[in-house]
Jmol script that loads the backbone (N, CA, C; Angstrom):
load data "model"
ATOM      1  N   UNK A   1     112.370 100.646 105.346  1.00  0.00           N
ATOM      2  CA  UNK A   1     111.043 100.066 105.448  1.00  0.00           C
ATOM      3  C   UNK A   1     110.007 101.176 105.348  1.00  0.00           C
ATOM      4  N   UNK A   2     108.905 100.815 105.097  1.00  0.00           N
ATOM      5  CA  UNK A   2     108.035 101.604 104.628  1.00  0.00           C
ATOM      6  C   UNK A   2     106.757 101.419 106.272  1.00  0.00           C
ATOM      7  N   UNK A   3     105.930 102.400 106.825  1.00  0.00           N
ATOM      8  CA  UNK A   3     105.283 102.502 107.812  1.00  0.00           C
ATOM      9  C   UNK A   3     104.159 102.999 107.334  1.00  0.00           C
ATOM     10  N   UNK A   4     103.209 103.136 107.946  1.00  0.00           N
ATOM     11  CA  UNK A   4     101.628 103.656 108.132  1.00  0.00           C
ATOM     12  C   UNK A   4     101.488 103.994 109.572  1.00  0.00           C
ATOM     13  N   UNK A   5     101.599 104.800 109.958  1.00  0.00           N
ATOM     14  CA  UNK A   5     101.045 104.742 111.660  1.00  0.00           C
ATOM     15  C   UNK A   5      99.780 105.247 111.866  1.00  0.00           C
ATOM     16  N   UNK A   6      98.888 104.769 112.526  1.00  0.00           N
ATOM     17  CA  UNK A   6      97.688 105.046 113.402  1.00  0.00           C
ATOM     18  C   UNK A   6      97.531 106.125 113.860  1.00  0.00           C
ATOM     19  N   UNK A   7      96.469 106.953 114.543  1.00  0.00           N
ATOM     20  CA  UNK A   7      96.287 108.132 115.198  1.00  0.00           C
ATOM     21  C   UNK A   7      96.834 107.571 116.522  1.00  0.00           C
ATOM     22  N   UNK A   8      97.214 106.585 117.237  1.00  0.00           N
ATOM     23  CA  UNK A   8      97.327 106.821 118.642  1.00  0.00           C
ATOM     24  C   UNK A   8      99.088 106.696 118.836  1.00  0.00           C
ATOM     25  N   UNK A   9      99.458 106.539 117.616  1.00  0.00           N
ATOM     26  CA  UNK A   9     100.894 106.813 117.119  1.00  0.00           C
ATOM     27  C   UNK A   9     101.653 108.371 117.295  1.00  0.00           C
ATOM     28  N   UNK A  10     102.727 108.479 118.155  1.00  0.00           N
ATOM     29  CA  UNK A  10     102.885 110.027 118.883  1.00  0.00           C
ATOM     30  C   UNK A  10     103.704 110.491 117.396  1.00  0.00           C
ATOM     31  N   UNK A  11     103.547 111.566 116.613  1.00  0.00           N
ATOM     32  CA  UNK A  11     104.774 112.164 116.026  1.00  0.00           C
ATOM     33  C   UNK A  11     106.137 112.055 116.357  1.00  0.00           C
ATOM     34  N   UNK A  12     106.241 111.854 117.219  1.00  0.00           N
ATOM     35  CA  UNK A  12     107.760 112.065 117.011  1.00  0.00           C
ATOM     36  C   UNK A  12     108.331 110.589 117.612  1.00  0.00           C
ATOM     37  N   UNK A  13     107.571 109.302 117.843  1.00  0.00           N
ATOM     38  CA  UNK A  13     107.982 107.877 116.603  1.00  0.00           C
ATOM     39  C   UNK A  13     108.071 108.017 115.374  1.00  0.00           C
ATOM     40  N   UNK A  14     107.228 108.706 114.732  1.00  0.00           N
ATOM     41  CA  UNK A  14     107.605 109.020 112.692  1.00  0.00           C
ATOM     42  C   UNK A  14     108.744 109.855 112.678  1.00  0.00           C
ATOM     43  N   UNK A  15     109.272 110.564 113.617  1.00  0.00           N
ATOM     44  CA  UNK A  15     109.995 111.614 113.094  1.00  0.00           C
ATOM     45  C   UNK A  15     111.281 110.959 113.734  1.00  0.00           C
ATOM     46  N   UNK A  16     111.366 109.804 114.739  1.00  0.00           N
ATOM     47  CA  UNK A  16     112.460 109.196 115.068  1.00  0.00           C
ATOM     48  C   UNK A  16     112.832 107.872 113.754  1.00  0.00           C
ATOM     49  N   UNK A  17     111.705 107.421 113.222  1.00  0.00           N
ATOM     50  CA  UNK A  17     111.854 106.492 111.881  1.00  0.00           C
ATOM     51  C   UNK A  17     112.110 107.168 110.870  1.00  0.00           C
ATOM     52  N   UNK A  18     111.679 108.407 110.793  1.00  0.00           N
ATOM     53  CA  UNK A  18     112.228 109.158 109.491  1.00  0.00           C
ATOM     54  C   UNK A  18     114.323 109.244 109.747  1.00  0.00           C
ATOM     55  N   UNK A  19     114.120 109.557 111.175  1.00  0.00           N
ATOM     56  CA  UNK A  19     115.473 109.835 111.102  1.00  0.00           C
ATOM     57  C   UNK A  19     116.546 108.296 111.013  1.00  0.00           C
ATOM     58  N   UNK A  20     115.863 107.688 111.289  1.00  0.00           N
ATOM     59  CA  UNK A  20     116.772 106.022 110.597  1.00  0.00           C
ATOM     60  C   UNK A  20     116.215 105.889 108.941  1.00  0.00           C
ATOM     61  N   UNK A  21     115.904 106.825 108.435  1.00  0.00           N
ATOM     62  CA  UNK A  21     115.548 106.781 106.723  1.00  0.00           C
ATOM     63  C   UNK A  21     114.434 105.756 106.481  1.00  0.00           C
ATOM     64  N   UNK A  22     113.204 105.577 106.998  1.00  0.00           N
ATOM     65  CA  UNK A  22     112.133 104.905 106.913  1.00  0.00           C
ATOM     66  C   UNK A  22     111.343 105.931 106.266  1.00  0.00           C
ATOM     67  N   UNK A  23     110.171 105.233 105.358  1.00  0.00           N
ATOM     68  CA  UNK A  23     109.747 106.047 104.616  1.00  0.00           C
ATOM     69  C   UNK A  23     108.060 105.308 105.839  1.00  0.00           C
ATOM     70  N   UNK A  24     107.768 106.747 106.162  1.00  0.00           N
ATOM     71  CA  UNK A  24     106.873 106.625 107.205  1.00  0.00           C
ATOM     72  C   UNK A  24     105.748 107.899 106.699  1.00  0.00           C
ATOM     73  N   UNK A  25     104.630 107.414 106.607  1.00  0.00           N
ATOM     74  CA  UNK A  25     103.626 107.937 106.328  1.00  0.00           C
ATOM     75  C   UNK A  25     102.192 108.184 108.033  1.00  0.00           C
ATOM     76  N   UNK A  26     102.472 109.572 108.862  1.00  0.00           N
ATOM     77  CA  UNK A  26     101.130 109.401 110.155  1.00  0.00           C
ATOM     78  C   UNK A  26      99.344 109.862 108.921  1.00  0.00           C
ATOM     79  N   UNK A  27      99.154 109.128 109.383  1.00  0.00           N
ATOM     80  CA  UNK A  27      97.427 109.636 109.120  1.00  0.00           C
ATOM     81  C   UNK A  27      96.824 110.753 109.138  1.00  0.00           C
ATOM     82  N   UNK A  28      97.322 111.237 110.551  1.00  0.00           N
ATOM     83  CA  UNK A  28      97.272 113.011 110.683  1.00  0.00           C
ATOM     84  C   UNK A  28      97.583 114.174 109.581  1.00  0.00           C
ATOM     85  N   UNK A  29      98.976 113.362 108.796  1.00  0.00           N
ATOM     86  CA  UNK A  29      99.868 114.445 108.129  1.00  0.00           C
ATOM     87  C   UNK A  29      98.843 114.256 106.852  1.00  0.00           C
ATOM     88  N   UNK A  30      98.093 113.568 106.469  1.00  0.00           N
ATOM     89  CA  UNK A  30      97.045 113.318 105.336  1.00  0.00           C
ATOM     90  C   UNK A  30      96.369 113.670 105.565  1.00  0.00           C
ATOM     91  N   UNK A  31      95.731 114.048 106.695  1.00  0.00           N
ATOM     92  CA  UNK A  31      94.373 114.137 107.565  1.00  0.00           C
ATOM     93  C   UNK A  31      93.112 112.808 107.331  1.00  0.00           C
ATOM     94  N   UNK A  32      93.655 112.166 107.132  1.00  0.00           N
ATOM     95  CA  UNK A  32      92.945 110.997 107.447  1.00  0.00           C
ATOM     96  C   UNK A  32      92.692 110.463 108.694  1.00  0.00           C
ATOM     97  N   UNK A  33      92.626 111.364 109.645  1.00  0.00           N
ATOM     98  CA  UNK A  33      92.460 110.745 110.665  1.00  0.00           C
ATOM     99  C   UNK A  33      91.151 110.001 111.393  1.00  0.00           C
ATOM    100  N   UNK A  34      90.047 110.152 110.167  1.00  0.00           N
ATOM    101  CA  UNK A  34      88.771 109.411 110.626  1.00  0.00           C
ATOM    102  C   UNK A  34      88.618 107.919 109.770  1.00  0.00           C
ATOM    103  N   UNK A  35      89.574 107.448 109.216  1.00  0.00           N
ATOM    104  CA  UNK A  35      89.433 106.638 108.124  1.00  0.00           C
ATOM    105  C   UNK A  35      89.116 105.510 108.984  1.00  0.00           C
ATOM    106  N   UNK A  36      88.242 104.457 108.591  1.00  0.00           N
ATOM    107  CA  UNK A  36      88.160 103.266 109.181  1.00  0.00           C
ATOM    108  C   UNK A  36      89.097 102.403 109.354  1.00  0.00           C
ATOM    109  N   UNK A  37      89.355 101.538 110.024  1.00  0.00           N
ATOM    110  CA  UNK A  37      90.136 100.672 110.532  1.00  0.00           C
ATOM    111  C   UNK A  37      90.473  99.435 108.858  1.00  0.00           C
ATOM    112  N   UNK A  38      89.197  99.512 108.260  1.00  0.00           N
ATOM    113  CA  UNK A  38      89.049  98.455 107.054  1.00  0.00           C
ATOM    114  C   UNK A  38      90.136  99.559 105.917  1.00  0.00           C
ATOM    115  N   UNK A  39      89.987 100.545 105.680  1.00  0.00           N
ATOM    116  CA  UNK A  39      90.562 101.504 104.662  1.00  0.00           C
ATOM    117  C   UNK A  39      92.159 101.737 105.003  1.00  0.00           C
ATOM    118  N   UNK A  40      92.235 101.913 106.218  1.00  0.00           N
ATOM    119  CA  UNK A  40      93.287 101.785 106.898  1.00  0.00           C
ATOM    120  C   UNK A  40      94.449 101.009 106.313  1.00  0.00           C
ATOM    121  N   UNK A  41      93.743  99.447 106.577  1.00  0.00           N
ATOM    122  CA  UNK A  41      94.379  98.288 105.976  1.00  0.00           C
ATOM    123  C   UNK A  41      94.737  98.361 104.360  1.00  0.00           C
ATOM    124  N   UNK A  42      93.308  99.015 103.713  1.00  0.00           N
ATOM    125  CA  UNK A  42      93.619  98.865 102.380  1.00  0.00           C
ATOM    126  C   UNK A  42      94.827  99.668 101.876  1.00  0.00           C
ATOM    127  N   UNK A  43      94.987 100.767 102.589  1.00  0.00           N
ATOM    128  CA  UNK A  43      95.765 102.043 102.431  1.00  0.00           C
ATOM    129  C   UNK A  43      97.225 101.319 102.665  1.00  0.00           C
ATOM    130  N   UNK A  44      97.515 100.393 103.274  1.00  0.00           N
ATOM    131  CA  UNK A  44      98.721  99.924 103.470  1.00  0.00           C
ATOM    132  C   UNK A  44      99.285  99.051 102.767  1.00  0.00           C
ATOM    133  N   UNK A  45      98.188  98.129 101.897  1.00  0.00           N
ATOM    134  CA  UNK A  45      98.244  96.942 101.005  1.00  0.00           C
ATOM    135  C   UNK A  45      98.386  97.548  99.696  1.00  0.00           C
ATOM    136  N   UNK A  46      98.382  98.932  99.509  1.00  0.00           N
ATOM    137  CA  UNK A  46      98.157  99.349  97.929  1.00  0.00           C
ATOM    138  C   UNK A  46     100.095  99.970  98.324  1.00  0.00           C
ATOM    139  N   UNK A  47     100.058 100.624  99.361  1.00  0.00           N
ATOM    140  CA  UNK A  47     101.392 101.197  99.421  1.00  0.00           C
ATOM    141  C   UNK A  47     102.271 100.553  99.918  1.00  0.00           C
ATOM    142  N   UNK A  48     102.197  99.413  99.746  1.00  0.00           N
ATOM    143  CA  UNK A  48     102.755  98.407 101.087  1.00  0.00           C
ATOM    144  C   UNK A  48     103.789  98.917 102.064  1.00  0.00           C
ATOM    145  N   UNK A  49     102.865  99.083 103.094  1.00  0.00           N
ATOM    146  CA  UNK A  49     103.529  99.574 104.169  1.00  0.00           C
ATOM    147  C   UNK A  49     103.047  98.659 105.721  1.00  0.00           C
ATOM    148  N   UNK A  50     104.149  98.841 106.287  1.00  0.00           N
ATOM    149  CA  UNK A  50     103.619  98.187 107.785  1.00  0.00           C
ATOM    150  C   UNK A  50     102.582  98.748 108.628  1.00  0.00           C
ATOM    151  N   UNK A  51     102.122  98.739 109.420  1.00  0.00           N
ATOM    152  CA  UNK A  51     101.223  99.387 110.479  1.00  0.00           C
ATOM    153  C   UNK A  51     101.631  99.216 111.455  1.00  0.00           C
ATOM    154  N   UNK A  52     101.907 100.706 111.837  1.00  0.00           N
ATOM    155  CA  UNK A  52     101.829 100.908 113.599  1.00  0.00           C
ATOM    156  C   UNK A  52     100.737 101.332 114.445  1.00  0.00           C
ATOM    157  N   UNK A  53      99.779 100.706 115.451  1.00  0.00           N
ATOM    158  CA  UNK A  53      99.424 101.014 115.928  1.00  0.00           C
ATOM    159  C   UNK A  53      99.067 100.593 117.366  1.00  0.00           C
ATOM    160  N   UNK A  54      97.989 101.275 118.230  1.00  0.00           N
ATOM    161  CA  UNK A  54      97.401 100.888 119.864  1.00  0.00           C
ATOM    162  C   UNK A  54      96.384 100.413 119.645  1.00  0.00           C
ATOM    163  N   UNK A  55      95.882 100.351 118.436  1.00  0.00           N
ATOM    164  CA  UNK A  55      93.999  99.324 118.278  1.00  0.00           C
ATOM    165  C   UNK A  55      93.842  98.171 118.044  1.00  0.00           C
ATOM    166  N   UNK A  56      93.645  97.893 119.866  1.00  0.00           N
ATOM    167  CA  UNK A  56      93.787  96.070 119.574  1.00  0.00           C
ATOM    168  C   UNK A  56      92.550  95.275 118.559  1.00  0.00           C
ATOM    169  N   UNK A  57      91.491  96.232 117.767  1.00  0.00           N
ATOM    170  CA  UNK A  57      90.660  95.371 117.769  1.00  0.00           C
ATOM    171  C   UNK A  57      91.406  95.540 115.548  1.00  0.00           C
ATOM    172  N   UNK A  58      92.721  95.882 115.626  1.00  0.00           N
ATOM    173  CA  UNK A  58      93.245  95.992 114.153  1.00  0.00           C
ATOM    174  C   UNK A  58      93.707  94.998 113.870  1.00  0.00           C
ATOM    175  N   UNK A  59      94.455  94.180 114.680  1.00  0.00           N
ATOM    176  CA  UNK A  59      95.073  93.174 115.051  1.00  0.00           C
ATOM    177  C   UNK A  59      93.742  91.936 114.373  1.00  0.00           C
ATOM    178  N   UNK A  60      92.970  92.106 115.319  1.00  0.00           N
ATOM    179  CA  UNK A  60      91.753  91.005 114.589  1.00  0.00           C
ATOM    180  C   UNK A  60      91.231  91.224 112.874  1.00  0.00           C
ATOM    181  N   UNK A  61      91.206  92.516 112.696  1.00  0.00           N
ATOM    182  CA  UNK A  61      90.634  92.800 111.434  1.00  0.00           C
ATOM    183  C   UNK A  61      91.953  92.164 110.389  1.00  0.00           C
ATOM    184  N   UNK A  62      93.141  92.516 110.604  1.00  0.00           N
ATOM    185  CA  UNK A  62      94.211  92.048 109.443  1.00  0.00           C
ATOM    186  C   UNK A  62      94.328  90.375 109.474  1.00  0.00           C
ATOM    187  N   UNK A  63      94.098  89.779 110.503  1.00  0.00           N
ATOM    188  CA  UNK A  63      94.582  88.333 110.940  1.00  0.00           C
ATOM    189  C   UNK A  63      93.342  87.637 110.048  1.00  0.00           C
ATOM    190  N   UNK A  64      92.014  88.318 110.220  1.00  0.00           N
ATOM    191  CA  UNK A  64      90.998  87.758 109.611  1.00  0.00           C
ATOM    192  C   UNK A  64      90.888  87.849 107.882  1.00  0.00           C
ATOM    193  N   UNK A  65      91.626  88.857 107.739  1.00  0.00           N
ATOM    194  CA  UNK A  65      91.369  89.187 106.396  1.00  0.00           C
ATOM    195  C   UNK A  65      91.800  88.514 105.489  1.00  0.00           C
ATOM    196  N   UNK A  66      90.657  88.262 104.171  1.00  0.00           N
ATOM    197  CA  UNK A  66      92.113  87.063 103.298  1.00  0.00           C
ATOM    198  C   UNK A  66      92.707  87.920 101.818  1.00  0.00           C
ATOM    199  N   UNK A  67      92.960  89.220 102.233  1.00  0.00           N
ATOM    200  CA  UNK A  67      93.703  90.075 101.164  1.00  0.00           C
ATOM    201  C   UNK A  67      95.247  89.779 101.341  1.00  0.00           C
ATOM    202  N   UNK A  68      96.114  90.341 100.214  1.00  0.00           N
ATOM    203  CA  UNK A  68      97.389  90.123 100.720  1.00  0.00           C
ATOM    204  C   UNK A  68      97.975  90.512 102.292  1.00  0.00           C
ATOM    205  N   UNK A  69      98.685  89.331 102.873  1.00  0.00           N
ATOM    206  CA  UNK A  69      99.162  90.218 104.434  1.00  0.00           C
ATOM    207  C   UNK A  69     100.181  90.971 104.299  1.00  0.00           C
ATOM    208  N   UNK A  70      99.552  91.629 104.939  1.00  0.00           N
ATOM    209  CA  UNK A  70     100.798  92.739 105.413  1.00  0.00           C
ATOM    210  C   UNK A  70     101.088  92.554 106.776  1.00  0.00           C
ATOM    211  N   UNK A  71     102.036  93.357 107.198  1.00  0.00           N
ATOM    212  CA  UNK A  71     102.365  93.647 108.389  1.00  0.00           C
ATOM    213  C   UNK A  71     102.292  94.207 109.537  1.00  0.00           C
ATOM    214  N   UNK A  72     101.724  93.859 110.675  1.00  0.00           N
ATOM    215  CA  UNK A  72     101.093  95.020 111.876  1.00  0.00           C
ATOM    216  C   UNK A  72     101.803  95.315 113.449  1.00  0.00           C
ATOM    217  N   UNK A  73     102.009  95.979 113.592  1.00  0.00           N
ATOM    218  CA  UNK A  73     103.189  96.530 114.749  1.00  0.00           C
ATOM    219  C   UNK A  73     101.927  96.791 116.037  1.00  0.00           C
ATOM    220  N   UNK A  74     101.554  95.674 116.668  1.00  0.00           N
ATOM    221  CA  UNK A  74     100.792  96.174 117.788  1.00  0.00           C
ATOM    222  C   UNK A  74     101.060  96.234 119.245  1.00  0.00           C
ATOM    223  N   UNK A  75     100.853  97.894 119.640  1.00  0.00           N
ATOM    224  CA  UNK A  75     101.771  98.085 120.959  1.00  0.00           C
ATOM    225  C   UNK A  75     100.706  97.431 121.481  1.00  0.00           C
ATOM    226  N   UNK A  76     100.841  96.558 122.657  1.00  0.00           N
ATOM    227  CA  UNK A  76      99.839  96.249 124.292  1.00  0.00           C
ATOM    228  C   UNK A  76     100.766  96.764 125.388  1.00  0.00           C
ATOM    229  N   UNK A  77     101.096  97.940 125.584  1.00  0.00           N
ATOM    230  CA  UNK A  77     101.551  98.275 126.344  1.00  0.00           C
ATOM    231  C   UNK A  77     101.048  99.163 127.569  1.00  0.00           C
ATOM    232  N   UNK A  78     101.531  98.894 128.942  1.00  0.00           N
ATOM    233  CA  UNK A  78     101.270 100.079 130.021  1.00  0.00           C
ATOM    234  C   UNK A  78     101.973 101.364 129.985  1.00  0.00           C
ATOM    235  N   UNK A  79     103.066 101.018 129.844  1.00  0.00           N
ATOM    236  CA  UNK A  79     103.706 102.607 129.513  1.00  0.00           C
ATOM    237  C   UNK A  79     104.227 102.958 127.988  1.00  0.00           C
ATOM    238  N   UNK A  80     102.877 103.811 128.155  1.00  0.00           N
ATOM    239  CA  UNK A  80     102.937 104.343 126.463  1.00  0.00           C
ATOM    240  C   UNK A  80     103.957 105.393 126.297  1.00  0.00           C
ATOM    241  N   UNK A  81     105.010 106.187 127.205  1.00  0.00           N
ATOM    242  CA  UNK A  81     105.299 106.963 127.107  1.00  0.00           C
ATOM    243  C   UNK A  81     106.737 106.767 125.832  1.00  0.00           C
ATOM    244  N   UNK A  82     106.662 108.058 125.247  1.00  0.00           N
ATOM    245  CA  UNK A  82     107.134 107.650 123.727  1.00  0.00           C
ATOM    246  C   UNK A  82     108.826 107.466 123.884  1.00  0.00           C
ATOM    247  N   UNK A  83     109.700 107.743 124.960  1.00  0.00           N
ATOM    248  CA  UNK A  83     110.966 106.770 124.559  1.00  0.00           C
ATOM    249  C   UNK A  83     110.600 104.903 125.447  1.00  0.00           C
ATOM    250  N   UNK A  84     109.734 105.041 125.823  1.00  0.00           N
ATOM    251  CA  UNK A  84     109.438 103.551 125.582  1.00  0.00           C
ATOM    252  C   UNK A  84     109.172 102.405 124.941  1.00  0.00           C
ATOM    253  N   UNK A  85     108.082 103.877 123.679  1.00  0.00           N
ATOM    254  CA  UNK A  85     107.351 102.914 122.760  1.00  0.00           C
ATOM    255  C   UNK A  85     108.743 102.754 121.743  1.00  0.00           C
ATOM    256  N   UNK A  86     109.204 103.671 121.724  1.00  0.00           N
ATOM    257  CA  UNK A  86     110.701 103.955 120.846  1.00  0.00           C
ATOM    258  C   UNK A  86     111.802 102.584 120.954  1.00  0.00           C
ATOM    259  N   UNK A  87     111.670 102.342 122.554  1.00  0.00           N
ATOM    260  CA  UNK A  87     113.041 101.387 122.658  1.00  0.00           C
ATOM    261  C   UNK A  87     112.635 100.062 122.125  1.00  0.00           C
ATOM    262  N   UNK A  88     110.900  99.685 122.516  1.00  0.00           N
ATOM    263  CA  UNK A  88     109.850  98.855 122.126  1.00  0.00           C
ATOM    264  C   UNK A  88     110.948  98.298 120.742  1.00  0.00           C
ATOM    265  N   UNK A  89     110.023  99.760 119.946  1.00  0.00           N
ATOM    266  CA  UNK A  89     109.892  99.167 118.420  1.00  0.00           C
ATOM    267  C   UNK A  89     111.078  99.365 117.930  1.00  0.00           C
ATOM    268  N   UNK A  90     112.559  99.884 118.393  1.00  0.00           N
ATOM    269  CA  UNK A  90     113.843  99.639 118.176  1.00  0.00           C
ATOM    270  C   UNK A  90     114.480  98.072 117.997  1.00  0.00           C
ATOM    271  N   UNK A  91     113.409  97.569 118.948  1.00  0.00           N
ATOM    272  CA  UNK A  91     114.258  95.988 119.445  1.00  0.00           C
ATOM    273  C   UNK A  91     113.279  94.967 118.446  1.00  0.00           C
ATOM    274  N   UNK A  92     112.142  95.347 117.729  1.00  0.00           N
ATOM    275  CA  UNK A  92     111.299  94.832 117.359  1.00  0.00           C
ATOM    276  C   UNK A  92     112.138  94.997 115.603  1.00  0.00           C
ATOM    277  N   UNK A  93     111.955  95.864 115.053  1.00  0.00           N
ATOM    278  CA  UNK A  93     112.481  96.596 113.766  1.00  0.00           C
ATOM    279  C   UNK A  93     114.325  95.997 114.078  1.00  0.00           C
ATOM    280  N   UNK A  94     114.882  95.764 114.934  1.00  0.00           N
ATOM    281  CA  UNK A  94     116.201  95.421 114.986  1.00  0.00           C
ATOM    282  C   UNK A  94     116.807  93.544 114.740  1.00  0.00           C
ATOM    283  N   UNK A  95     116.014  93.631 115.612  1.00  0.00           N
ATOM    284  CA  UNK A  95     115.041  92.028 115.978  1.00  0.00           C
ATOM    285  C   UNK A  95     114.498  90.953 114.621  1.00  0.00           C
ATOM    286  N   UNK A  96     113.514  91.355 113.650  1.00  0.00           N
ATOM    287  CA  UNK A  96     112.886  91.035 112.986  1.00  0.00           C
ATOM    288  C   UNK A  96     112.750  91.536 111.550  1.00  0.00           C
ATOM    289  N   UNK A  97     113.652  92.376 111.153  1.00  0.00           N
ATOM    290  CA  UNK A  97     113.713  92.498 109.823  1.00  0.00           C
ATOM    291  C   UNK A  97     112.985  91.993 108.783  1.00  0.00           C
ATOM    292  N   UNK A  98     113.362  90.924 108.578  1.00  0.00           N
ATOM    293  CA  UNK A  98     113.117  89.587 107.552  1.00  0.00           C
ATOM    294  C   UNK A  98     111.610  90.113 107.548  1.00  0.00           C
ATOM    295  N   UNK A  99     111.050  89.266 108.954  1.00  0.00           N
ATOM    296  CA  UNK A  99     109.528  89.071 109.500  1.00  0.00           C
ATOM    297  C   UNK A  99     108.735  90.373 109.057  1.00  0.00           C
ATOM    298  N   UNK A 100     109.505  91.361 109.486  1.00  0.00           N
ATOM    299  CA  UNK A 100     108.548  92.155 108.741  1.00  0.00           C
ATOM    300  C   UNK A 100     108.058  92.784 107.446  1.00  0.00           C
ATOM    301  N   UNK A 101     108.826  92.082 106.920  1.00  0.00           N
ATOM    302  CA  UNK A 101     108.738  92.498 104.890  1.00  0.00           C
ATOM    303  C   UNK A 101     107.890  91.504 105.068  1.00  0.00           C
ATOM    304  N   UNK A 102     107.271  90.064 105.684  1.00  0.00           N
ATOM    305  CA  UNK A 102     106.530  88.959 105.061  1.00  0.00           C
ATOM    306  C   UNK A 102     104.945  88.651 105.644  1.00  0.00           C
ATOM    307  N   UNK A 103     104.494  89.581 106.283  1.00  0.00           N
ATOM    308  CA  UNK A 103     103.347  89.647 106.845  1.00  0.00           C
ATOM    309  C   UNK A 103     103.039  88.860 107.870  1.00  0.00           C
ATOM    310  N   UNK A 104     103.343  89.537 109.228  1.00  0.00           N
ATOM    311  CA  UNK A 104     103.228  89.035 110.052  1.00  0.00           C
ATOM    312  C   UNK A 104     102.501  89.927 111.077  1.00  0.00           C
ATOM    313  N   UNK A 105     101.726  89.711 112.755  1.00  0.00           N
ATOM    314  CA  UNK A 105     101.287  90.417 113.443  1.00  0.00           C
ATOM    315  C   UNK A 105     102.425  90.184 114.465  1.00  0.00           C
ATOM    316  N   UNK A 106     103.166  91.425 115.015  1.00  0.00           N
ATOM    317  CA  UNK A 106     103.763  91.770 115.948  1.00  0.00           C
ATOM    318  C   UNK A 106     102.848  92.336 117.241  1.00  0.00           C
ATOM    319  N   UNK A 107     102.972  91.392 118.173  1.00  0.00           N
ATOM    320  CA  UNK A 107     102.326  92.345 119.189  1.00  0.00           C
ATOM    321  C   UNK A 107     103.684  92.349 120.289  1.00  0.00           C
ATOM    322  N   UNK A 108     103.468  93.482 121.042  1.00  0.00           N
ATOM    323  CA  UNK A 108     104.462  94.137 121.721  1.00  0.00           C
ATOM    324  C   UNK A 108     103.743  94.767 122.414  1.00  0.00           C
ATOM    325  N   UNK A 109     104.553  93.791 123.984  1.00  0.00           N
ATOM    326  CA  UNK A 109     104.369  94.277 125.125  1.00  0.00           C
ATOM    327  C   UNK A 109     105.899  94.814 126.033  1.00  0.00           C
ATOM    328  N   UNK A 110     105.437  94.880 127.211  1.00  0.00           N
ATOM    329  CA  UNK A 110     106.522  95.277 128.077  1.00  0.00           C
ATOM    330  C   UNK A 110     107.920  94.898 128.076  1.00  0.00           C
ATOM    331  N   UNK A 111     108.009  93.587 128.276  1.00  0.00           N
ATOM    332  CA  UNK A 111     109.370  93.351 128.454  1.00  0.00           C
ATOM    333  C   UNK A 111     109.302  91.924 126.991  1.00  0.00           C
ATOM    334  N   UNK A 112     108.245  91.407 125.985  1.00  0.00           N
ATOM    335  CA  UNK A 112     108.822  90.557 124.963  1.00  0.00           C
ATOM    336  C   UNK A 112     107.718  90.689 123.962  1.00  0.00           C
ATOM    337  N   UNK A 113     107.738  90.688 122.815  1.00  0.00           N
ATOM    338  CA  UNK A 113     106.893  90.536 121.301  1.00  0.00           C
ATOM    339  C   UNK A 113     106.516  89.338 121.291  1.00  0.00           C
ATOM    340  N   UNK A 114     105.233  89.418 120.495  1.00  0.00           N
ATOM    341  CA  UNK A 114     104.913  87.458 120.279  1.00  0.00           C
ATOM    342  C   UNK A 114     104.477  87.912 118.227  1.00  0.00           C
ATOM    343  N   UNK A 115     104.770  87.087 118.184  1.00  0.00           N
ATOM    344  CA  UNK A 115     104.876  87.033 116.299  1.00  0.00           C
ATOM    345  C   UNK A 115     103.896  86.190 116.120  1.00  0.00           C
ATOM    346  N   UNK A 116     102.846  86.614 114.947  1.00  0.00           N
ATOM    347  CA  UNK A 116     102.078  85.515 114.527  1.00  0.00           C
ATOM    348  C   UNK A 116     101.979  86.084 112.802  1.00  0.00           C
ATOM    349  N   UNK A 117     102.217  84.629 112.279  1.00  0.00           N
ATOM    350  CA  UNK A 117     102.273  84.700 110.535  1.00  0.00           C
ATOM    351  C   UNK A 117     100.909  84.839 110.177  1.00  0.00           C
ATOM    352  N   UNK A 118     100.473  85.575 109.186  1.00  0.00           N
ATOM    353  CA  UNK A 118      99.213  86.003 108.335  1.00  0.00           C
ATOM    354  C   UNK A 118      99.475  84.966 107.104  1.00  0.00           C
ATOM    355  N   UNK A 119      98.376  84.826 106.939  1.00  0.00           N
ATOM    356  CA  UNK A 119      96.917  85.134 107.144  1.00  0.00           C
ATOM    357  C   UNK A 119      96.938  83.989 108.665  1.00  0.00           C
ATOM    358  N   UNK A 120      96.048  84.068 109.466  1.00  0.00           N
ATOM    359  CA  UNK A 120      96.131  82.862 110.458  1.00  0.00           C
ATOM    360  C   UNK A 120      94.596  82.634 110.055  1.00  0.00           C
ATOM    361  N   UNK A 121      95.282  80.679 109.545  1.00  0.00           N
ATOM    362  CA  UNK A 121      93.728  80.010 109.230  1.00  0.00           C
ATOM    363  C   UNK A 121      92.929  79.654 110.640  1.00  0.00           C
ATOM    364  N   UNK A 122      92.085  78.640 109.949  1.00  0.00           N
ATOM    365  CA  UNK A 122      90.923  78.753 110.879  1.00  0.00           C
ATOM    366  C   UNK A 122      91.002  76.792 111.212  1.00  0.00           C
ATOM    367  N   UNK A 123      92.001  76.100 110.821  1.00  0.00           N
ATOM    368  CA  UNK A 123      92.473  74.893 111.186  1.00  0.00           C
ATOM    369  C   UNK A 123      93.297  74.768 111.997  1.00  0.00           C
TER     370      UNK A 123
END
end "model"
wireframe off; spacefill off
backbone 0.3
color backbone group
């Protein structure tokens, strides 16, 4: 699978997905790290890649958007600490395969994920 991660995304989640052979792209390693939240998205829809990130307000921007969906990995978590976020998105990526090649919003919390299909209308 192919990734995008966010700035609040720790290195060494990319460097634990690199090591399951994910082709994972951090923002940092581009230095893009000021890019807007809107470019962000676009950056993922041209390379199609998933998004990982902690910005709950990304979650609203992709759900609203009516470009192709992609896919968004959103932690809501209290303990950010990174073999947490790790076991998180182990069970999520283990879990949901399928779901995530087809554009969906993953949010992920503590102890369960809630899935919602893109685009989400307004009926």
């Amino acid at each position: 699978m192919k990734f995008l991660a966010d700035m609040g995304i720790s290195m060494r989640i990319v460097e634990w997905l690199r090591s399951k052979n994910h082709d994972v792209i951090h923002l940092r390693e581009q230095n893009l790290h000021t890019l807007e939240d809107h470019e962000i998205f676009n950056k993922a829809i041209l390379e199609n890649r998933i998004i990982l990130t902690f910005d709950l307000d990304f979650g609203e921007i992709v759900a609203l958007s009516k470009r192709r969906p992609i896919s968004v990995i959103l932690f809501r978590l209290r303990n950010t600490t990174t073999p947490f976020v790790l076991k998180r998105l182990d069970t999520v990526i283990s879990e949901s395969k399928a779901l995530l090649e087809q554009g969906h919003i993953f949010i992920v919390e503590e102890s369960r994920y809630r899935i919602r299909k893109l685009p989400i209308s307004s009926t």
